[in-house]
Every structure is written in structure tokens, then in C-alpha cells.
CHARMM-style PDB file with segment names, atoms N, HN, CA, C and O in Angstrom:
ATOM      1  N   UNK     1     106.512 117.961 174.537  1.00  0.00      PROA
ATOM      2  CA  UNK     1     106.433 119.400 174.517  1.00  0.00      PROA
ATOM      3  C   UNK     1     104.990 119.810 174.271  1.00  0.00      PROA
ATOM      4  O   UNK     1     104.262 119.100 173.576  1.00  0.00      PROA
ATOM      5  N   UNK     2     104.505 121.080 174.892  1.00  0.00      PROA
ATOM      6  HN  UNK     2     105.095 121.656 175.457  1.00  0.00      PROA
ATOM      7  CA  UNK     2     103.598 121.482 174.578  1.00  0.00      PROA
ATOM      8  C   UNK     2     103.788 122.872 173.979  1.00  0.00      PROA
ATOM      9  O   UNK     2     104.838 123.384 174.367  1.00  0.00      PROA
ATOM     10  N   UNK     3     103.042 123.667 173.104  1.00  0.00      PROA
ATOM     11  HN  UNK     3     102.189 123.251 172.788  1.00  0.00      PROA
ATOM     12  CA  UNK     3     102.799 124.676 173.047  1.00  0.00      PROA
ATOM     13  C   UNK     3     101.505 125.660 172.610  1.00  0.00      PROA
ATOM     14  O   UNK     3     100.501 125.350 171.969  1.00  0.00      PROA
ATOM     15  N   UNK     4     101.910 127.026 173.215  1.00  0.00      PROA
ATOM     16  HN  UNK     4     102.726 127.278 173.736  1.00  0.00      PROA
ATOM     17  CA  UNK     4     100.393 127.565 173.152  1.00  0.00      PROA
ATOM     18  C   UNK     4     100.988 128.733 172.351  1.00  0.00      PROA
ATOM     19  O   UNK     4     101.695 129.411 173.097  1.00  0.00      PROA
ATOM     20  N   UNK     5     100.951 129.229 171.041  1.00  0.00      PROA
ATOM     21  HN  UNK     5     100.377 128.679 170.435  1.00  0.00      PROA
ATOM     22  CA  UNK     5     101.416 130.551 169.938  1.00  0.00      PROA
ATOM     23  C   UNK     5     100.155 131.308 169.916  1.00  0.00      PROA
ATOM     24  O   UNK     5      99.121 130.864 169.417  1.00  0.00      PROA
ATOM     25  N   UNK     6     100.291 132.711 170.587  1.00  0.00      PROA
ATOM     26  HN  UNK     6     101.132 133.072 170.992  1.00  0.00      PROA
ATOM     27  CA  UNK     6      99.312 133.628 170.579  1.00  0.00      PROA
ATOM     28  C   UNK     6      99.960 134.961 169.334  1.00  0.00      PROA
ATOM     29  O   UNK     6     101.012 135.099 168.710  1.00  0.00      PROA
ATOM     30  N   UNK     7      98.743 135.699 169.438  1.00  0.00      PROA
ATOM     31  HN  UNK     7      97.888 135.587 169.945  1.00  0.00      PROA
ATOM     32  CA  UNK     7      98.988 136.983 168.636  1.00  0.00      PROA
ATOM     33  C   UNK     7     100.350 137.205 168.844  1.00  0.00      PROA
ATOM     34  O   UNK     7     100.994 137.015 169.875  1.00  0.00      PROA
ATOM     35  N   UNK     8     100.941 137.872 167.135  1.00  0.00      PROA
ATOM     36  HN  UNK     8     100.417 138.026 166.297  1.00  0.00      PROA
ATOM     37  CA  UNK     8     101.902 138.758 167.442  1.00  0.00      PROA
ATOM     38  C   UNK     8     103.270 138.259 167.742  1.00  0.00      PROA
ATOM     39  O   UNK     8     104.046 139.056 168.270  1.00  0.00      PROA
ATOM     40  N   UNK     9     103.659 137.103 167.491  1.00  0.00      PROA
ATOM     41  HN  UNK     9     103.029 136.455 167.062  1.00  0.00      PROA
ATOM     42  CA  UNK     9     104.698 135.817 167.661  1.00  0.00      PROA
ATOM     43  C   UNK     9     104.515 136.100 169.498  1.00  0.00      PROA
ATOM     44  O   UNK     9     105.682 136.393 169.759  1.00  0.00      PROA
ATOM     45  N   UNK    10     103.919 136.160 170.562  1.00  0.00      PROA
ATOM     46  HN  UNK    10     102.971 135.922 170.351  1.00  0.00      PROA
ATOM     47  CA  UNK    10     103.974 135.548 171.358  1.00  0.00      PROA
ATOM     48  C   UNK    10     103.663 133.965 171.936  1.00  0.00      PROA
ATOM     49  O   UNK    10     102.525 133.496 171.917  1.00  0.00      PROA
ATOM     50  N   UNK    11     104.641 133.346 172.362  1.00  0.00      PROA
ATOM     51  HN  UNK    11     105.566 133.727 172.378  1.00  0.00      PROA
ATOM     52  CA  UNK    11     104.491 131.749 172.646  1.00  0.00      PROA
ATOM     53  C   UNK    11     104.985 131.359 174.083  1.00  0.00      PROA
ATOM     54  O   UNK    11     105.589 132.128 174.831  1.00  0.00      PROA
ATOM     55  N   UNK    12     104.662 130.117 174.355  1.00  0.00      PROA
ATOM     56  HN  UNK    12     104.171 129.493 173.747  1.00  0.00      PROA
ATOM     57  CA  UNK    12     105.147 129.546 175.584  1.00  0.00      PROA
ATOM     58  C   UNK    12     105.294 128.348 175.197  1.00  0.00      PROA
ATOM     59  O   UNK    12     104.548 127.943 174.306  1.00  0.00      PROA
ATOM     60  N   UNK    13     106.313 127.453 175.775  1.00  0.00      PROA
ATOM     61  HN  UNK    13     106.919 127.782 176.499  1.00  0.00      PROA
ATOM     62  CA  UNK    13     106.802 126.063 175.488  1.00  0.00      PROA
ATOM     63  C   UNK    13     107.315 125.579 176.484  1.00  0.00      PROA
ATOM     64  O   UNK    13     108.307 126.041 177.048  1.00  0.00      PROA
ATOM     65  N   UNK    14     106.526 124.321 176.903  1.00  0.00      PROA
ATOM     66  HN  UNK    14     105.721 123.946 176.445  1.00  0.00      PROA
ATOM     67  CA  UNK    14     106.464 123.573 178.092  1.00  0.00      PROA
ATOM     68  C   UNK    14     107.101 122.046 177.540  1.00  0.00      PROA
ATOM     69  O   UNK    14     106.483 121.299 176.780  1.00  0.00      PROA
ATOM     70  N   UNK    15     108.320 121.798 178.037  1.00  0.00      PROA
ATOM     71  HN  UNK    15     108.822 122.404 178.654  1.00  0.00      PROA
ATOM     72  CA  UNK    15     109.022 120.638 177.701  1.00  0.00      PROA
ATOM     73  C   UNK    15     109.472 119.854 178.923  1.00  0.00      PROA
ATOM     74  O   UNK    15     110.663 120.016 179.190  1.00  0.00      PROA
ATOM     75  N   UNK    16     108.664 118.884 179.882  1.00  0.00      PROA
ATOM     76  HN  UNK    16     107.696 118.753 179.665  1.00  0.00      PROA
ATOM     77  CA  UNK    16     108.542 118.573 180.969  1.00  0.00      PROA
ATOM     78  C   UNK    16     110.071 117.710 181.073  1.00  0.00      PROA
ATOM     79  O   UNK    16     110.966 118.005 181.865  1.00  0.00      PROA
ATOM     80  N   UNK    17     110.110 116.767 180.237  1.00  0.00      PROA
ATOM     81  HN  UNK    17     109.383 116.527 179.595  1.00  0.00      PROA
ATOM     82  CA  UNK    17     111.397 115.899 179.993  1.00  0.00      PROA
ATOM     83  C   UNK    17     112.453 117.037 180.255  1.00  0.00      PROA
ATOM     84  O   UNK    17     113.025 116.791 181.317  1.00  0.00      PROA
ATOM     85  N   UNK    18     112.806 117.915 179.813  1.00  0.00      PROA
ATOM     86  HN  UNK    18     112.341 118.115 178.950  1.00  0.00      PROA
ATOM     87  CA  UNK    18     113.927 119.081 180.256  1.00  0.00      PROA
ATOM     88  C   UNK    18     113.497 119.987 181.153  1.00  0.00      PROA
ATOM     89  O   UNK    18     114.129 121.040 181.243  1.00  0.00      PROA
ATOM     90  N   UNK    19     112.213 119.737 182.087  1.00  0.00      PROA
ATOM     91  HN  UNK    19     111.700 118.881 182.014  1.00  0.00      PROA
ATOM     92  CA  UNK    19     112.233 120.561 183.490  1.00  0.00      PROA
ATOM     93  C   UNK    19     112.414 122.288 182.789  1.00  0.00      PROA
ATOM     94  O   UNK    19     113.246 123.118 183.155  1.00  0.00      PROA
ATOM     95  N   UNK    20     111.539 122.430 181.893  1.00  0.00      PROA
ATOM     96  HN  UNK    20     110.864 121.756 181.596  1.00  0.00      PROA
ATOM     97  CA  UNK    20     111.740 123.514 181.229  1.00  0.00      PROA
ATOM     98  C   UNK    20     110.460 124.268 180.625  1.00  0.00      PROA
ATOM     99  O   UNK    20     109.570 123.586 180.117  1.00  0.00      PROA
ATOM    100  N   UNK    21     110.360 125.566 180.668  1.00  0.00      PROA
ATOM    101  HN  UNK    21     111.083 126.121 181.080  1.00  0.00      PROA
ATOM    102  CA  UNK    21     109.175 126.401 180.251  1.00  0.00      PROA
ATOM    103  C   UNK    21     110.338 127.239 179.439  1.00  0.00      PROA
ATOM    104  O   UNK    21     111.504 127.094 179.806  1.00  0.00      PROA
ATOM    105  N   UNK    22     110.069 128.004 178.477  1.00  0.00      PROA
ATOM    106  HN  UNK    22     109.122 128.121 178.179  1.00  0.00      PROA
ATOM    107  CA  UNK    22     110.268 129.008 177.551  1.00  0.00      PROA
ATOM    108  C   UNK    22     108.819 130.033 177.237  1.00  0.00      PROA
ATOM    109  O   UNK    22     107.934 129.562 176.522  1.00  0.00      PROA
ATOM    110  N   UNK    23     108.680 131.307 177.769  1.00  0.00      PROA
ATOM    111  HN  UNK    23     109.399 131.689 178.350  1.00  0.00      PROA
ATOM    112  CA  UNK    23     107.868 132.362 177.559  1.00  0.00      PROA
ATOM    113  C   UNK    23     108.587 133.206 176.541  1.00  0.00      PROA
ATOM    114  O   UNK    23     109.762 133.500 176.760  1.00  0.00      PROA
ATOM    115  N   UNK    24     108.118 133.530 175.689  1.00  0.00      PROA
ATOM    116  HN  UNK    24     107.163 133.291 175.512  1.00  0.00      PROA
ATOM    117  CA  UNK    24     108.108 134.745 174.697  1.00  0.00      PROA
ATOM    118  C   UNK    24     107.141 135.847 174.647  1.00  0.00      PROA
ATOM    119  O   UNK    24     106.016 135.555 174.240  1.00  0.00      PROA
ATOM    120  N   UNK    25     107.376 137.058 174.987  1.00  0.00      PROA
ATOM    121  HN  UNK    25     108.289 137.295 175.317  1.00  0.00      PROA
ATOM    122  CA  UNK    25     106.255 137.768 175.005  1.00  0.00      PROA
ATOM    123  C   UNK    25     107.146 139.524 174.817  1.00  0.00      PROA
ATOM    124  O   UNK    25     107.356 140.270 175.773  1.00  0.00      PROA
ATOM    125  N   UNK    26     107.523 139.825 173.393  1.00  0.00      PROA
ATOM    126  HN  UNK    26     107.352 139.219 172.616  1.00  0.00      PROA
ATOM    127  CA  UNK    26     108.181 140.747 172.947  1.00  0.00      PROA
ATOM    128  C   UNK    26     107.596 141.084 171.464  1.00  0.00      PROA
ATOM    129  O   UNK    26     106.583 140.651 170.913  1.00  0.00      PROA
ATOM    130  N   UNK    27     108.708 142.125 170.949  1.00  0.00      PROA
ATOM    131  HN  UNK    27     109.530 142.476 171.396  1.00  0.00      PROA
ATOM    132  CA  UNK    27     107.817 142.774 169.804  1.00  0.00      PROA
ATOM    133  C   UNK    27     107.757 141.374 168.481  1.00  0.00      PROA
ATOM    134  O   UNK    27     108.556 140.455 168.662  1.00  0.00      PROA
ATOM    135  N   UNK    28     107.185 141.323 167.721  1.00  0.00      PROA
ATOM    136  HN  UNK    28     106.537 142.070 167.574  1.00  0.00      PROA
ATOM    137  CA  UNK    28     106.790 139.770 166.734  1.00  0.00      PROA
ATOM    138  C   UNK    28     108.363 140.156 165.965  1.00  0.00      PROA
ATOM    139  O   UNK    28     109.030 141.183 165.837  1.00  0.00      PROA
ATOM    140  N   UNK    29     108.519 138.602 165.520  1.00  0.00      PROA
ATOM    141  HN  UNK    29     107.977 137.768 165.623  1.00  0.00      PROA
ATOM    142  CA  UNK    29     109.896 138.500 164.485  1.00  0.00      PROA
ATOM    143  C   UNK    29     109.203 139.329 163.474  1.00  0.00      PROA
ATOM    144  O   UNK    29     108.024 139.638 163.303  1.00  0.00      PROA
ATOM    145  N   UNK    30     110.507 139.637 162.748  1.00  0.00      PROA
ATOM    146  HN  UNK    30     111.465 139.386 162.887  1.00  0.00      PROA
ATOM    147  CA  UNK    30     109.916 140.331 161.019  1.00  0.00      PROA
ATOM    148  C   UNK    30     109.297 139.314 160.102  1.00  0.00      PROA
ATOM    149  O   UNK    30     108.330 139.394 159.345  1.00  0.00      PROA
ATOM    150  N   UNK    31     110.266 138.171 160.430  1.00  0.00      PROA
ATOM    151  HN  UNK    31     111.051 138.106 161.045  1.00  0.00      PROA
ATOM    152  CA  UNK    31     110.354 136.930 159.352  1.00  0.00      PROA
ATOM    153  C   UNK    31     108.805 136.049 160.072  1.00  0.00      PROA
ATOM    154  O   UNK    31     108.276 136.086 161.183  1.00  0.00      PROA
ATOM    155  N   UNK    32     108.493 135.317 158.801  1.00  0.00      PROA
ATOM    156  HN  UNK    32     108.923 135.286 157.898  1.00  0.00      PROA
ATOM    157  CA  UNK    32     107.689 133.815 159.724  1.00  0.00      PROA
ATOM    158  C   UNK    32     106.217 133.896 159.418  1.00  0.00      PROA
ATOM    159  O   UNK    32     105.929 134.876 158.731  1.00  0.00      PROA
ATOM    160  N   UNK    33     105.576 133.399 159.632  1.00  0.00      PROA
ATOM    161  HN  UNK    33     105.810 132.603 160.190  1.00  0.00      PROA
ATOM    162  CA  UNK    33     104.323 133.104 159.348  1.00  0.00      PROA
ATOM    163  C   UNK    33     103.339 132.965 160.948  1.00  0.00      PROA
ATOM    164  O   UNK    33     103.874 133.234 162.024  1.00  0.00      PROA
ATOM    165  N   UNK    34     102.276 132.637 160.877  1.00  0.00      PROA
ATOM    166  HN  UNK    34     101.842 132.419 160.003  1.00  0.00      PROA
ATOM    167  CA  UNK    34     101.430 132.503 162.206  1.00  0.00      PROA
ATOM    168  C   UNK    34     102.244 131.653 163.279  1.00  0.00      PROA
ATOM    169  O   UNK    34     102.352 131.994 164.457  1.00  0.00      PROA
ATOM    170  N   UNK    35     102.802 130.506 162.725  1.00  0.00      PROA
ATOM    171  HN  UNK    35     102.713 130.230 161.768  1.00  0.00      PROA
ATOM    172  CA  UNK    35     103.569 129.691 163.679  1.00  0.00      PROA
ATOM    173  C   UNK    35     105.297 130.081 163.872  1.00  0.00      PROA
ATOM    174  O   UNK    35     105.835 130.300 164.957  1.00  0.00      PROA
ATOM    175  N   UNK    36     105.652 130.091 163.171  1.00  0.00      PROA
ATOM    176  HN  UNK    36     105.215 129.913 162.289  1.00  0.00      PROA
ATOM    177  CA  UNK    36     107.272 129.878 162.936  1.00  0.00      PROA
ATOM    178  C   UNK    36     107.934 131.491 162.928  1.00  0.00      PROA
ATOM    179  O   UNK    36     107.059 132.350 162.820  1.00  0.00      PROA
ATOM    180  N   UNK    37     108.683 131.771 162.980  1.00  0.00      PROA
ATOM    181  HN  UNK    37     109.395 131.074 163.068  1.00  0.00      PROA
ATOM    182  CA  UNK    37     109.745 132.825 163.280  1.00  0.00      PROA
ATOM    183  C   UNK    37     111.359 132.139 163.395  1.00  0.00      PROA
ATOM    184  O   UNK    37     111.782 131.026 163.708  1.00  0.00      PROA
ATOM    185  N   UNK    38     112.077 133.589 162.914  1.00  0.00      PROA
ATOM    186  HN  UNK    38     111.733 134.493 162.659  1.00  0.00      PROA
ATOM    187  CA  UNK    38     113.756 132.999 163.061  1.00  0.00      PROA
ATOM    188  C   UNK    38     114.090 132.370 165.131  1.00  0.00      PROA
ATOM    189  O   UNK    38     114.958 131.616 165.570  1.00  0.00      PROA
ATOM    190  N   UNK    39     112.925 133.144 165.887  1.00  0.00      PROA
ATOM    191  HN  UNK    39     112.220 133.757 165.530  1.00  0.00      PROA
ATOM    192  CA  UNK    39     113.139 132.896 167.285  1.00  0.00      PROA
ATOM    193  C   UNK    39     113.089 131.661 167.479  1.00  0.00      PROA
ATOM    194  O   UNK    39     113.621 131.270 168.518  1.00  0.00      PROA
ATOM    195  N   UNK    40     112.572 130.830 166.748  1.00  0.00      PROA
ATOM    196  HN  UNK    40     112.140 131.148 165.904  1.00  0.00      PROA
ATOM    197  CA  UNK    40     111.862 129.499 166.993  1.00  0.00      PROA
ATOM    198  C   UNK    40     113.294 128.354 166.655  1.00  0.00      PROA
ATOM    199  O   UNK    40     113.617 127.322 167.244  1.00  0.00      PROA
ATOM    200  N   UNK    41     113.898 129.026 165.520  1.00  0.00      PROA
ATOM    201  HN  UNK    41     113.636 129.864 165.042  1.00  0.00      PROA
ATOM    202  CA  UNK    41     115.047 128.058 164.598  1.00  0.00      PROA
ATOM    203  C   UNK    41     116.037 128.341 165.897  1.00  0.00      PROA
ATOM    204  O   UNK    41     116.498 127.489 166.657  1.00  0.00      PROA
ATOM    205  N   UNK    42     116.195 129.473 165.930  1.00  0.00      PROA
ATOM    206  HN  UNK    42     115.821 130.165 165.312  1.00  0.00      PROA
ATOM    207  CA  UNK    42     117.751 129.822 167.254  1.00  0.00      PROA
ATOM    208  C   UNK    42     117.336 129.010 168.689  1.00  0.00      PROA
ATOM    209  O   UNK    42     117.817 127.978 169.155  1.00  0.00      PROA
ATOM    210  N   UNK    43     116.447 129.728 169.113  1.00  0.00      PROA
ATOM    211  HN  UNK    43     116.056 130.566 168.734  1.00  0.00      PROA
ATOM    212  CA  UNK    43     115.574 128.874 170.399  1.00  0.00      PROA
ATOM    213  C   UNK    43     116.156 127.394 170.889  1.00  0.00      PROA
ATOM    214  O   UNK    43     116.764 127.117 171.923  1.00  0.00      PROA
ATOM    215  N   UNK    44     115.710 126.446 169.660  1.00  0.00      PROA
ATOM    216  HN  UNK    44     115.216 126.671 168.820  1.00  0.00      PROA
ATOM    217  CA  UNK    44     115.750 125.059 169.306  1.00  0.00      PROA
ATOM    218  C   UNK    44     117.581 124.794 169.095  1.00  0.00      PROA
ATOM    219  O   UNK    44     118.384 124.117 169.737  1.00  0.00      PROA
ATOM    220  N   UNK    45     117.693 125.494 168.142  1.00  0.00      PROA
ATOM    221  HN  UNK    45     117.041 126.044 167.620  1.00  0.00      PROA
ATOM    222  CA  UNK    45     118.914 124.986 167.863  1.00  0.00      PROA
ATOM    223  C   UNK    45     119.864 125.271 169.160  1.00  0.00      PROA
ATOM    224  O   UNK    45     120.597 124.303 169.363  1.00  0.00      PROA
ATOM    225  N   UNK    46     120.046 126.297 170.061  1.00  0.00      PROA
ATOM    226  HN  UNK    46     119.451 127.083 169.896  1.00  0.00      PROA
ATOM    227  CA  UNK    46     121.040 126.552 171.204  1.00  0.00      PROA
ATOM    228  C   UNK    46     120.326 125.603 172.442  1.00  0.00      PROA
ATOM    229  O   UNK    46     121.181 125.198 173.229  1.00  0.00      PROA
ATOM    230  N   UNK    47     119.321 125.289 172.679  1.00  0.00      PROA
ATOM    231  HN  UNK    47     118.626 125.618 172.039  1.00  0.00      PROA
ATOM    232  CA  UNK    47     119.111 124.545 173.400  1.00  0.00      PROA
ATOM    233  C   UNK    47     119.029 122.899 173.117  1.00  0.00      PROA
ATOM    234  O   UNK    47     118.632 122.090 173.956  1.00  0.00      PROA
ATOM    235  N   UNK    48     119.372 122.647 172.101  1.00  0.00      PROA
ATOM    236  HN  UNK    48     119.694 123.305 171.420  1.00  0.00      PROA
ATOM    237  CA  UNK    48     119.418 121.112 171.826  1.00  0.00      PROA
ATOM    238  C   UNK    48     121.166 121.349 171.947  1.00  0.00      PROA
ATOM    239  O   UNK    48     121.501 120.617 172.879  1.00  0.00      PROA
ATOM    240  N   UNK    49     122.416 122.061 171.400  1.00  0.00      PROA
ATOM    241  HN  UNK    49     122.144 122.656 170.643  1.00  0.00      PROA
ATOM    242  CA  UNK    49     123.451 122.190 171.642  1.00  0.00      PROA
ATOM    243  C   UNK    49     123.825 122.476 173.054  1.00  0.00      PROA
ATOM    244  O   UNK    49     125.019 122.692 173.258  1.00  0.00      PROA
ATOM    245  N   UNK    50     122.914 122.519 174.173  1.00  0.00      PROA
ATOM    246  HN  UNK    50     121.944 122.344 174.007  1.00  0.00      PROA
ATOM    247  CA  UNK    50     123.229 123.081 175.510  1.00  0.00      PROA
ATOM    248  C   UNK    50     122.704 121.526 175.865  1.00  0.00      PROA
ATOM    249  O   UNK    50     123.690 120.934 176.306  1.00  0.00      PROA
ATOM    250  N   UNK    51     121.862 120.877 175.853  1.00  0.00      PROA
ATOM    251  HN  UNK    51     121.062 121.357 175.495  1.00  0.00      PROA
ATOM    252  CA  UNK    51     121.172 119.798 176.513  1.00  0.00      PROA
ATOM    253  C   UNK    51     122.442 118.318 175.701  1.00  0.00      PROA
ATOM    254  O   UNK    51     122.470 117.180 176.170  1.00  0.00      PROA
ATOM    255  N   UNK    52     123.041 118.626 174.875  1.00  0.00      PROA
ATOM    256  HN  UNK    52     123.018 119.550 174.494  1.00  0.00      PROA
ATOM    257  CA  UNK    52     124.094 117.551 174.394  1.00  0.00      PROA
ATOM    258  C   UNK    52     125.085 117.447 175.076  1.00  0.00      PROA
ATOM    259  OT1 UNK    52     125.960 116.634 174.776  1.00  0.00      PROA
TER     260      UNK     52
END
């Protein structure tokens, strides 16, 4: 995986092994710090339950 986290919780996540990009580019979570947000925990968690 790669990723690039810009201003404002916007991110993109490039995961070549799953033929997959994820863009985020909406208003920032409330929660989270420079990296992390609740988007990041849900994100991960429904797509590791979709790829099983």
C-alpha cells in the first residue's frame, strides 16, 4: 500500500495487490489527529471483511 494524507483529512490509498485506489477528498473527520480519523478505522475494517 501506498499513501499520500494531505490537508484537512484528505487522502488517497493505492493498494496494487487489491487492484484498488481509495480517494478521500470531503469535509475533515471531527475525531483524529494529522494521520488517523474514524474514516480510516471503518475504511479498513469493511474492506478487509469484503476482500475475506
Amino acid at each position: 500500500m501506498v499513501a499520500a494524507l494531505g490537508a484537512l483529512d484528505k487522502k488517497i490509498y493505492v493498494v496494487p495487490s487489491l487492484d484498488l485506489i481509495v480517494v478521500r477528498h470531503g469535509k475533515a473527520a471531527k475525531e483524529g489527529g494529522l494521520a488517523g480519523s474514524s474514516f480510516d478505522q471503518t475504511l479498513w475494517k469493511r474492506l478487509m471483511a469484503a476482500v475475506q
